[in-house]
N, CA, C and O atoms as a Maestro MAE file, in Angstrom:
{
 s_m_m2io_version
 :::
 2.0.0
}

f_m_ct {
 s_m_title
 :::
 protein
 m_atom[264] {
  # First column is atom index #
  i_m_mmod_type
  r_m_x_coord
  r_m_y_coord
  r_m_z_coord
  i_m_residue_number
  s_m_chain_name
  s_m_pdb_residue_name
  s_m_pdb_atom_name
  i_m_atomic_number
  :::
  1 25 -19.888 -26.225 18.634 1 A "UNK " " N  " 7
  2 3 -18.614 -25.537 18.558 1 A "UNK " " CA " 6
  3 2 -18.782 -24.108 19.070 1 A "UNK " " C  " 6
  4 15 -19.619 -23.340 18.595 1 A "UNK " " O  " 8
  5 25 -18.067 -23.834 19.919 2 A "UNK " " N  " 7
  6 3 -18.038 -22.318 20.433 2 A "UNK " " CA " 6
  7 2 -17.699 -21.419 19.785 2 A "UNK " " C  " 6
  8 15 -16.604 -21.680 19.286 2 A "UNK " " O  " 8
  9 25 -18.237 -19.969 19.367 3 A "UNK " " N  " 7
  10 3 -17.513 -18.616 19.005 3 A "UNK " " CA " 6
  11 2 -16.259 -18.611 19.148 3 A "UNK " " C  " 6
  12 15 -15.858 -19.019 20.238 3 A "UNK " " O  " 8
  13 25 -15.287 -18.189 18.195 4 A "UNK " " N  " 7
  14 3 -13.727 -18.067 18.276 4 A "UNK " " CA " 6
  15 2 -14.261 -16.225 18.496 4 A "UNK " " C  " 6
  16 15 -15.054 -15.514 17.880 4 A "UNK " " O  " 8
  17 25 -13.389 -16.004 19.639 5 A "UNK " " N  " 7
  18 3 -13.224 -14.812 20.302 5 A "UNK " " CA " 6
  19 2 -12.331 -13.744 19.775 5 A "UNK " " C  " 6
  20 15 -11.243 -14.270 19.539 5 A "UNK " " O  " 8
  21 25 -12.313 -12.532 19.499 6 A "UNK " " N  " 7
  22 3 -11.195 -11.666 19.565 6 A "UNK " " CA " 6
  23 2 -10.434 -10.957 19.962 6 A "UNK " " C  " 6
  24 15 -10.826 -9.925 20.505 6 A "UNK " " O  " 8
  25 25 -9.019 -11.243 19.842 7 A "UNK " " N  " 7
  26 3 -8.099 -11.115 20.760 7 A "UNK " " CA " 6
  27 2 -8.185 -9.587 21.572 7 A "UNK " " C  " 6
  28 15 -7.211 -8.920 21.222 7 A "UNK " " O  " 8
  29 25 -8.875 -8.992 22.344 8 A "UNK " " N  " 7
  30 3 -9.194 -7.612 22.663 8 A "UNK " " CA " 6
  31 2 -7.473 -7.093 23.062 8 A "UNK " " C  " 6
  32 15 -7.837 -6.255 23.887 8 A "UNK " " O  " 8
  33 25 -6.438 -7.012 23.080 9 A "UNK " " N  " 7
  34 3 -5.352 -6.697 23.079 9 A "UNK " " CA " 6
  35 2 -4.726 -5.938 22.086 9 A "UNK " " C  " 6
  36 15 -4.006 -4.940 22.060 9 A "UNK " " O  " 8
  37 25 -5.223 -6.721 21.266 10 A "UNK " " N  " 7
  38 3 -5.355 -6.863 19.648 10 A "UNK " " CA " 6
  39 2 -6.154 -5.576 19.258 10 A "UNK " " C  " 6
  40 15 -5.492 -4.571 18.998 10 A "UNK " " O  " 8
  41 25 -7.265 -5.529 19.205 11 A "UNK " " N  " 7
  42 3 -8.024 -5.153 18.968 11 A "UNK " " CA " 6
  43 2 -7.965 -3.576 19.242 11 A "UNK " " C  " 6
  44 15 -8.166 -2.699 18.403 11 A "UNK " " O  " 8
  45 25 -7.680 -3.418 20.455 12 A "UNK " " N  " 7
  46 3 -6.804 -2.329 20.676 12 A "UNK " " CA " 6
  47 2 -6.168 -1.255 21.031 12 A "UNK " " C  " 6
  48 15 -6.393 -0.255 21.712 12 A "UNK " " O  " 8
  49 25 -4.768 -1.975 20.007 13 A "UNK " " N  " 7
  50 3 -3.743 -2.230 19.333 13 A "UNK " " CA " 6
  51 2 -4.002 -1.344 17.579 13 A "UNK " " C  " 6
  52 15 -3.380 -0.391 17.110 13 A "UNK " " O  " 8
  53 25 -4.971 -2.018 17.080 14 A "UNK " " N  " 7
  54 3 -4.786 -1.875 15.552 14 A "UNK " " CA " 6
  55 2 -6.288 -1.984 14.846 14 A "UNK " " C  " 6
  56 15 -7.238 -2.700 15.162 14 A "UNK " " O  " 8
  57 25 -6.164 -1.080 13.851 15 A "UNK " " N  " 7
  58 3 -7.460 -1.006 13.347 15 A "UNK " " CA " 6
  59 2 -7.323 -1.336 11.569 15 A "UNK " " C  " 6
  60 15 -6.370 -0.813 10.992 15 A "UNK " " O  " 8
  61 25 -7.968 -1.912 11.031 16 A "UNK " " N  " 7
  62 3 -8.329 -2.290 9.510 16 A "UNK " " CA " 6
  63 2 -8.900 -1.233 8.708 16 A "UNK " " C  " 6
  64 15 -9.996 -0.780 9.039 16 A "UNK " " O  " 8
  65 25 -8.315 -0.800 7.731 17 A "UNK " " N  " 7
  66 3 -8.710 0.354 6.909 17 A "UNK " " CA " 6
  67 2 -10.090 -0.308 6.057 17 A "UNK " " C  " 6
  68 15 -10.795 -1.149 6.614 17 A "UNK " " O  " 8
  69 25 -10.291 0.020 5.095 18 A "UNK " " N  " 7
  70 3 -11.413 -0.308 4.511 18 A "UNK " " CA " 6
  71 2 -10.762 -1.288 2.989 18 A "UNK " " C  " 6
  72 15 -11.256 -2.183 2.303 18 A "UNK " " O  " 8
  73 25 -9.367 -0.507 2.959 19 A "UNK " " N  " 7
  74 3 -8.907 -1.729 2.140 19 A "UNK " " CA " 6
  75 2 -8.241 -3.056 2.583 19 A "UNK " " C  " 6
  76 15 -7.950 -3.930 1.766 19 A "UNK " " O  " 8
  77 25 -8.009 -3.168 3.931 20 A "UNK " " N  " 7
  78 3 -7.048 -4.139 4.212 20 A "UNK " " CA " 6
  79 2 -6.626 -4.148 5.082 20 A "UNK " " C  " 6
  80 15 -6.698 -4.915 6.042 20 A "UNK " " O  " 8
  81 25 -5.660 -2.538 4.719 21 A "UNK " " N  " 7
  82 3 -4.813 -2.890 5.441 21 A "UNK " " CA " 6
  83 2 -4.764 -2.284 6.994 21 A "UNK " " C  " 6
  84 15 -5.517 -1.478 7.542 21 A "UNK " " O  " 8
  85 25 -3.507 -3.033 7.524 22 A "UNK " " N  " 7
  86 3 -3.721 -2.578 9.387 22 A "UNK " " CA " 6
  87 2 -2.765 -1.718 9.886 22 A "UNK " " C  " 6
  88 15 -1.537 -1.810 9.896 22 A "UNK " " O  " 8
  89 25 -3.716 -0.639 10.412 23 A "UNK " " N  " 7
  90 3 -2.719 0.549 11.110 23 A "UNK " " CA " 6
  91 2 -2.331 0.121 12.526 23 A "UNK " " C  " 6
  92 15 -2.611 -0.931 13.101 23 A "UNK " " O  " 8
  93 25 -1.686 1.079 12.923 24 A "UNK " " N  " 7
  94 3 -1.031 1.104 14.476 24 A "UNK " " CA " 6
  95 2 -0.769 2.232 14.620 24 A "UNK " " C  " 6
  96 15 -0.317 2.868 13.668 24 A "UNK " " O  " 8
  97 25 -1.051 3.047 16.318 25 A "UNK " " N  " 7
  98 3 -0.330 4.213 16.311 25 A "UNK " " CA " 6
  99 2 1.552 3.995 16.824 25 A "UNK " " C  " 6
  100 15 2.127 2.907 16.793 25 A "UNK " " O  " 8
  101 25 2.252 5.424 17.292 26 A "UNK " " N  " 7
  102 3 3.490 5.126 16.959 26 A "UNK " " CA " 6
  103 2 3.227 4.711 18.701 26 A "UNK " " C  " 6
  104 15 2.165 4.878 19.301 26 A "UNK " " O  " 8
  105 25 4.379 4.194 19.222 27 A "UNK " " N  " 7
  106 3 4.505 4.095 20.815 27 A "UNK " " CA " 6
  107 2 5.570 5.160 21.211 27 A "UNK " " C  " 6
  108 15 6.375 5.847 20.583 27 A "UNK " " O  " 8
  109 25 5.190 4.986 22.676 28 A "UNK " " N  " 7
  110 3 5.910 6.037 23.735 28 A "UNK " " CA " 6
  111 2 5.571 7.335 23.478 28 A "UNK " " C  " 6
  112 15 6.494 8.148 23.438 28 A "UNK " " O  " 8
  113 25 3.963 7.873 23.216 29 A "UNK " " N  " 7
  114 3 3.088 8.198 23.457 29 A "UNK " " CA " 6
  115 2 2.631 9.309 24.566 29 A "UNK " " C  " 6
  116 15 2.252 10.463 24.362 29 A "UNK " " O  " 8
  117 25 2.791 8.563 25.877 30 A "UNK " " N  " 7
  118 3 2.260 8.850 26.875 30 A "UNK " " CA " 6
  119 2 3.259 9.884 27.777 30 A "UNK " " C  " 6
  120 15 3.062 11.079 28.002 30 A "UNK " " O  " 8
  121 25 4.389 9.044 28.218 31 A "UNK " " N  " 7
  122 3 5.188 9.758 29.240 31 A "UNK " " CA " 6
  123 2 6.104 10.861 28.667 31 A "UNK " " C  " 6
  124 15 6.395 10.870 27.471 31 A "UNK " " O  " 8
  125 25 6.518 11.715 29.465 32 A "UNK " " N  " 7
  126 3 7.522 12.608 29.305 32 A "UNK " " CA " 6
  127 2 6.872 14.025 28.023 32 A "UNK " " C  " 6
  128 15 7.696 14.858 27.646 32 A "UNK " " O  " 8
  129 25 6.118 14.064 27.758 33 A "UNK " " N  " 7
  130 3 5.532 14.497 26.386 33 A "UNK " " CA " 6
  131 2 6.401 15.971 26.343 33 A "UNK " " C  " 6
  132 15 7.254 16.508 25.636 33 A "UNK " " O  " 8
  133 25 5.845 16.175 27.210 34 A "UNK " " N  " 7
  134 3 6.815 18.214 27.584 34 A "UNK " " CA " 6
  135 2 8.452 18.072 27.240 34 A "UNK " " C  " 6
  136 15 9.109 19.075 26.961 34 A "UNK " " O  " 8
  137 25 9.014 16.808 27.285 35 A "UNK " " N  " 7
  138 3 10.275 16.983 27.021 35 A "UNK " " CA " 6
  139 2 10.715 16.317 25.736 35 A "UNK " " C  " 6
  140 15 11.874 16.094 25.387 35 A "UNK " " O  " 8
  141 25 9.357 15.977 24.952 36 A "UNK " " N  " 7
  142 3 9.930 16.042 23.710 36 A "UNK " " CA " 6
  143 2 9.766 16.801 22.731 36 A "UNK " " C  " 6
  144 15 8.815 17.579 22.653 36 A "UNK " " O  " 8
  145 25 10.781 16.664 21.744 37 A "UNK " " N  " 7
  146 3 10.600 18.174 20.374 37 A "UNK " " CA " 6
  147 2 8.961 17.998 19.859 37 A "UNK " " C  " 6
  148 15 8.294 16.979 20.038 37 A "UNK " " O  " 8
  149 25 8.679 18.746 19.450 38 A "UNK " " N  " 7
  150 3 7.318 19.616 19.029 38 A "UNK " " CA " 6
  151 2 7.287 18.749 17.735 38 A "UNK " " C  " 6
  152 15 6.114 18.542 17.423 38 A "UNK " " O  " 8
  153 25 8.250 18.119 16.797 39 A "UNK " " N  " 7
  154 3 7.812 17.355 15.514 39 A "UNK " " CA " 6
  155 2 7.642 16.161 16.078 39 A "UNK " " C  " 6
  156 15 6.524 15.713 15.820 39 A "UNK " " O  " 8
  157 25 8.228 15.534 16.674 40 A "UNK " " N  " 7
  158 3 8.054 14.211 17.793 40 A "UNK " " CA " 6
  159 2 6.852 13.957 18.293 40 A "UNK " " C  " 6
  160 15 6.427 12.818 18.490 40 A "UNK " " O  " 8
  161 25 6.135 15.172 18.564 41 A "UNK " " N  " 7
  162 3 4.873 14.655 19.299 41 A "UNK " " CA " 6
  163 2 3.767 14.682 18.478 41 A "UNK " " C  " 6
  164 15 2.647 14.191 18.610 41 A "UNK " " O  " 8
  165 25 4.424 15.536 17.348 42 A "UNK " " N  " 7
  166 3 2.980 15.722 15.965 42 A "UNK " " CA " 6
  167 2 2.691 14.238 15.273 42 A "UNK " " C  " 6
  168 15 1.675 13.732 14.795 42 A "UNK " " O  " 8
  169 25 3.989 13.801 15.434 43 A "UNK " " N  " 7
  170 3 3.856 12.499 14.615 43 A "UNK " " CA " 6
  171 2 2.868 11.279 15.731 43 A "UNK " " C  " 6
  172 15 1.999 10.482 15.378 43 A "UNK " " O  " 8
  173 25 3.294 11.483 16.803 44 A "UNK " " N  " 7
  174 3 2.379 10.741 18.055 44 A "UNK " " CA " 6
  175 2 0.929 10.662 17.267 44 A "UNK " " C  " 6
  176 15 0.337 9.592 17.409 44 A "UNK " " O  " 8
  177 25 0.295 11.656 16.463 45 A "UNK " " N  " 7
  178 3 -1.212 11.471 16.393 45 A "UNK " " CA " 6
  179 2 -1.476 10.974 15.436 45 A "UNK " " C  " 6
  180 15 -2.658 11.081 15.110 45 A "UNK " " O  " 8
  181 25 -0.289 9.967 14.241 46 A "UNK " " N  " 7
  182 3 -0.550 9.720 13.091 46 A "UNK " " CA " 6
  183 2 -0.678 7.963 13.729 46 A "UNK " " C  " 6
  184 15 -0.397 7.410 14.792 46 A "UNK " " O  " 8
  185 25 -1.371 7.453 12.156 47 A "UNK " " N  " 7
  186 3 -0.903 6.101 12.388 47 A "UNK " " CA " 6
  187 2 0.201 5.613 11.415 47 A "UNK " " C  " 6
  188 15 0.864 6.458 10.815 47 A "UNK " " O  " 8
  189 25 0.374 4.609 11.274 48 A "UNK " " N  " 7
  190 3 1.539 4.131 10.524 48 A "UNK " " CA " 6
  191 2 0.614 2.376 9.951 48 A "UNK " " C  " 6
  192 15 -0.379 1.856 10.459 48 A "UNK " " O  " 8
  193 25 1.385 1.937 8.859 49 A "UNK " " N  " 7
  194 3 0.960 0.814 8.077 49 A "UNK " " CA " 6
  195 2 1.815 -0.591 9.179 49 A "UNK " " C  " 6
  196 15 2.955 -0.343 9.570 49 A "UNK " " O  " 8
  197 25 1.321 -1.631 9.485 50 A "UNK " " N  " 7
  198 3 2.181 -2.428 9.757 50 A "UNK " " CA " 6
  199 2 2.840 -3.559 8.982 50 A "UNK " " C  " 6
  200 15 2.392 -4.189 8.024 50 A "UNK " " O  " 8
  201 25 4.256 -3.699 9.751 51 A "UNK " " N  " 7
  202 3 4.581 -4.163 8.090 51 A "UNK " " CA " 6
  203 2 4.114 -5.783 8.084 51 A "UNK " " C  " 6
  204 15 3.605 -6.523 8.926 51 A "UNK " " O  " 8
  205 25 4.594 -5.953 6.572 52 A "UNK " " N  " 7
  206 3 3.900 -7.045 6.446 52 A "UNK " " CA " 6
  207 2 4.361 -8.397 7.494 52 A "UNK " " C  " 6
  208 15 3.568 -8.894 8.293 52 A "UNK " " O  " 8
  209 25 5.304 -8.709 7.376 53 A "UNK " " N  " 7
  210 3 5.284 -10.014 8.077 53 A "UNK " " CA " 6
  211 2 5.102 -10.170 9.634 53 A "UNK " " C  " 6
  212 15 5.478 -11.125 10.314 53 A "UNK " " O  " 8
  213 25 4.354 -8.870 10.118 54 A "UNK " " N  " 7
  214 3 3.421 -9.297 11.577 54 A "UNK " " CA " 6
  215 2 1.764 -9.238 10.770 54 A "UNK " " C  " 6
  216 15 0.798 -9.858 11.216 54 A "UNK " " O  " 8
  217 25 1.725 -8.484 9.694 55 A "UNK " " N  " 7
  218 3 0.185 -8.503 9.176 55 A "UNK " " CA " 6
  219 2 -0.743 -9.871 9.474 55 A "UNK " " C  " 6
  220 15 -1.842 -9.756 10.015 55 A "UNK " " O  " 8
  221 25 -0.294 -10.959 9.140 56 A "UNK " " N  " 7
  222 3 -1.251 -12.107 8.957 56 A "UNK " " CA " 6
  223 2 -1.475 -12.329 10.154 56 A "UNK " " C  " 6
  224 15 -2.667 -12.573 10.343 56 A "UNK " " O  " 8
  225 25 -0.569 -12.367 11.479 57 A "UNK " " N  " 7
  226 3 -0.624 -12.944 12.537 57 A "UNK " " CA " 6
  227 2 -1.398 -12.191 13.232 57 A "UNK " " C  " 6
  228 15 -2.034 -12.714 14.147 57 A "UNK " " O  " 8
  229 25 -1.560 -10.492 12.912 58 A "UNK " " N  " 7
  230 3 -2.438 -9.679 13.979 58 A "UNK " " CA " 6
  231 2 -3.981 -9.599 12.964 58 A "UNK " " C  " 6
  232 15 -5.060 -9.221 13.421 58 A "UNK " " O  " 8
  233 25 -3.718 -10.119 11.299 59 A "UNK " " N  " 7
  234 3 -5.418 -10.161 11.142 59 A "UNK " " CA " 6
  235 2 -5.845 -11.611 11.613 59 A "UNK " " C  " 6
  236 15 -7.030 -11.841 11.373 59 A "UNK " " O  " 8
  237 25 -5.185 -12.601 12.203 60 A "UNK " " N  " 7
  238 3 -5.720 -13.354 13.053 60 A "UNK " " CA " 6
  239 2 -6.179 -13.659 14.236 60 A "UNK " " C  " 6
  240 15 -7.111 -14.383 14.585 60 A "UNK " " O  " 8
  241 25 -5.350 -12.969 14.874 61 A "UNK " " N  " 7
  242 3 -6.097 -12.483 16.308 61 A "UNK " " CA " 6
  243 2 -7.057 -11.410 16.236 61 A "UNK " " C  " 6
  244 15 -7.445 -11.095 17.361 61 A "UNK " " O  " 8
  245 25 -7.574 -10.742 15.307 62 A "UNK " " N  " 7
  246 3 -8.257 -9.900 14.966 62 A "UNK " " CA " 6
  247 2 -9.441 -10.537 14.583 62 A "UNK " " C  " 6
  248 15 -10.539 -10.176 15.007 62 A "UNK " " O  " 8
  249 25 -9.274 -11.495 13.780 63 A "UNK " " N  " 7
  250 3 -10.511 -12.418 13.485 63 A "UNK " " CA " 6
  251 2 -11.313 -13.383 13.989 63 A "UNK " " C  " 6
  252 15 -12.386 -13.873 13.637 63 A "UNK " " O  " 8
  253 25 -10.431 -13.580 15.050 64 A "UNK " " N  " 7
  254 3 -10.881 -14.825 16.166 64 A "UNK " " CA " 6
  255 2 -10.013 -15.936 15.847 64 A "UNK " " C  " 6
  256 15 -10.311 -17.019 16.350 64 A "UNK " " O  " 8
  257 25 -9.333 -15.889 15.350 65 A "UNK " " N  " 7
  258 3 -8.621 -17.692 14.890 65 A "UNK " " CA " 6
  259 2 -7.416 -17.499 15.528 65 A "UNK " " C  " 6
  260 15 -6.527 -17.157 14.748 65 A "UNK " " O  " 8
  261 25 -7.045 -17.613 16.804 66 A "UNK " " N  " 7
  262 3 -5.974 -17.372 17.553 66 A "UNK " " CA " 6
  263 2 -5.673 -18.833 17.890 66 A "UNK " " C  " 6
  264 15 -4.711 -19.116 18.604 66 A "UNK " " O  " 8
  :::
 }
 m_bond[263] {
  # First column is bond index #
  i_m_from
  i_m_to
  i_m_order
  :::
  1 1 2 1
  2 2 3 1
  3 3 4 2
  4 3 5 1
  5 5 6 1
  6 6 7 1
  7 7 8 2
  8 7 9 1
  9 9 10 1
  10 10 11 1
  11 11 12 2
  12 11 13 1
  13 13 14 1
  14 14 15 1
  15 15 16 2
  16 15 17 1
  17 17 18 1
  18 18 19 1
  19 19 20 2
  20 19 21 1
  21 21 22 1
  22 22 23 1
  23 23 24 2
  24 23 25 1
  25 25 26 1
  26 26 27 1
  27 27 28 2
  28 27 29 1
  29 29 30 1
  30 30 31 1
  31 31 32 2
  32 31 33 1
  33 33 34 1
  34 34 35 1
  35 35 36 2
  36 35 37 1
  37 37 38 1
  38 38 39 1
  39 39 40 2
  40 39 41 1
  41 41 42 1
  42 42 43 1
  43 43 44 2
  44 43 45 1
  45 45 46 1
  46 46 47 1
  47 47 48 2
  48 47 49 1
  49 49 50 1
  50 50 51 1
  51 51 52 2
  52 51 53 1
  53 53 54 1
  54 54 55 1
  55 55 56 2
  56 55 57 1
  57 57 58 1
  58 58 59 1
  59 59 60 2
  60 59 61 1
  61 61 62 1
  62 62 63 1
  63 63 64 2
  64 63 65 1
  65 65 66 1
  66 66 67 1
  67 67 68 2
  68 67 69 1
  69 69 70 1
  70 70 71 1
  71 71 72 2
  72 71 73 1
  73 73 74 1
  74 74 75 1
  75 75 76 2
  76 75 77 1
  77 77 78 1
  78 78 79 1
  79 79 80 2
  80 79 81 1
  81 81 82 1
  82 82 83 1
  83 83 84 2
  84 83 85 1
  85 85 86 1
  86 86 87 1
  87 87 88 2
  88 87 89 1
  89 89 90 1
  90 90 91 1
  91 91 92 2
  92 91 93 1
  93 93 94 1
  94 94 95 1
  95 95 96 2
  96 95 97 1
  97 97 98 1
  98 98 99 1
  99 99 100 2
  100 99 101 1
  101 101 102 1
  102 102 103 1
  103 103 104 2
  104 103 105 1
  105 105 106 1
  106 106 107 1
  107 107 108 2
  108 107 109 1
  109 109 110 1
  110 110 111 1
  111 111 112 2
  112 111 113 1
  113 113 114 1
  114 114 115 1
  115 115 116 2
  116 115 117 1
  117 117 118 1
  118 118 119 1
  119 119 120 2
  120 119 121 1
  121 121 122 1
  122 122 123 1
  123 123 124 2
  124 123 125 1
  125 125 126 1
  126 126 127 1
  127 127 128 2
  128 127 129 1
  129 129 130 1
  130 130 131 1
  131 131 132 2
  132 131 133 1
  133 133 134 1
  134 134 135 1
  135 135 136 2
  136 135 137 1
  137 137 138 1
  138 138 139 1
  139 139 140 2
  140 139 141 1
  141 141 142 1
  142 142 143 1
  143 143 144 2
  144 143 145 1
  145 145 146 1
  146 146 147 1
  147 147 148 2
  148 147 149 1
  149 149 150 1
  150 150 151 1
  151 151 152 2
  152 151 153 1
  153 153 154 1
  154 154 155 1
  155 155 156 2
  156 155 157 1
  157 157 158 1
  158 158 159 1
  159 159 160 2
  160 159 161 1
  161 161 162 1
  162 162 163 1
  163 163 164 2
  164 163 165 1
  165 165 166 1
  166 166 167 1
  167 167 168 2
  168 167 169 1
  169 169 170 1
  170 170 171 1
  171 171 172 2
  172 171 173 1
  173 173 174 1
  174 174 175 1
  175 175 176 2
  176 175 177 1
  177 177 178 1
  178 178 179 1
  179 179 180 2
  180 179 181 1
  181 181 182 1
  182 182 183 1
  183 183 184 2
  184 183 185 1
  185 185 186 1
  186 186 187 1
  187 187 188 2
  188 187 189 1
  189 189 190 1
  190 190 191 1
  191 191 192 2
  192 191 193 1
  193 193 194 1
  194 194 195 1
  195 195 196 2
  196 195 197 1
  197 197 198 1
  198 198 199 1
  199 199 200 2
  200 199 201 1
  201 201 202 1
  202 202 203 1
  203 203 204 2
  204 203 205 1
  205 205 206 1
  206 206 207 1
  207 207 208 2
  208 207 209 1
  209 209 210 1
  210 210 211 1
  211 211 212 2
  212 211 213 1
  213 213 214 1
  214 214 215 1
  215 215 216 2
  216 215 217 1
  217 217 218 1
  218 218 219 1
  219 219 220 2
  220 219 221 1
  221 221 222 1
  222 222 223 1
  223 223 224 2
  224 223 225 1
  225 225 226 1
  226 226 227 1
  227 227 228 2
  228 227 229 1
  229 229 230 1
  230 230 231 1
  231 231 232 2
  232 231 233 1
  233 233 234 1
  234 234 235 1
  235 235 236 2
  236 235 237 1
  237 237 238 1
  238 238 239 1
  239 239 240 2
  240 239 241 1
  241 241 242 1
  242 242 243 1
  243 243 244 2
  244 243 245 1
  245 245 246 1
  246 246 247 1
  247 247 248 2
  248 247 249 1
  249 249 250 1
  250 250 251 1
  251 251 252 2
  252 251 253 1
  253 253 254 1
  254 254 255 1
  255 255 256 2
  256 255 257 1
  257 257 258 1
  258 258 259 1
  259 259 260 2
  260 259 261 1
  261 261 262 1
  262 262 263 1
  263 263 264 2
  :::
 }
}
C-alpha cells in the first residue's frame, strides 16, 4: 500500500495550533495594499480560526486521507 500524500495546497493554506485547532490567514493580501486603510492591512498579518464545518475536510487533506 502506498503513502497517502499531503495535500500541499492545503498545507499552505493552513497551519494546526498545538491544540487542534486550524488557522488561516485573511485573503486579498497582496494587491492594491497602498490603497487600503491602515486598520485593513494590520489585520492582513493576523490569522483567524477556521470555522468549523470546513475543519474536518481541511484536517483531511492535511493528513493524507484525501
Amino acid at each position: 500500500m502506498p503513502k497517502l500524500k499531503t495535500h500541499k495546497g492545503t498545507a499552505a493554506r493552513f497551519r494546526v495550533t498545538g491544540g487542534g485547532k486550524i488557522m488561516r490567514m485573511y485573503g486579498s493580501r497582496n494587491n492594491f495594499r497602498r490603497k487600503k486603510r491602515k486598520p485593513v492591512t494590520v489585520l492582513f498579518g493576523r490569522t483567524v480560526e477556521v470555522a468549523p464545518a470546513f475543519a474536518s475536510r481541511i484536517k483531511h487533506r492535511l493528513a493524507g486521507s484525501d
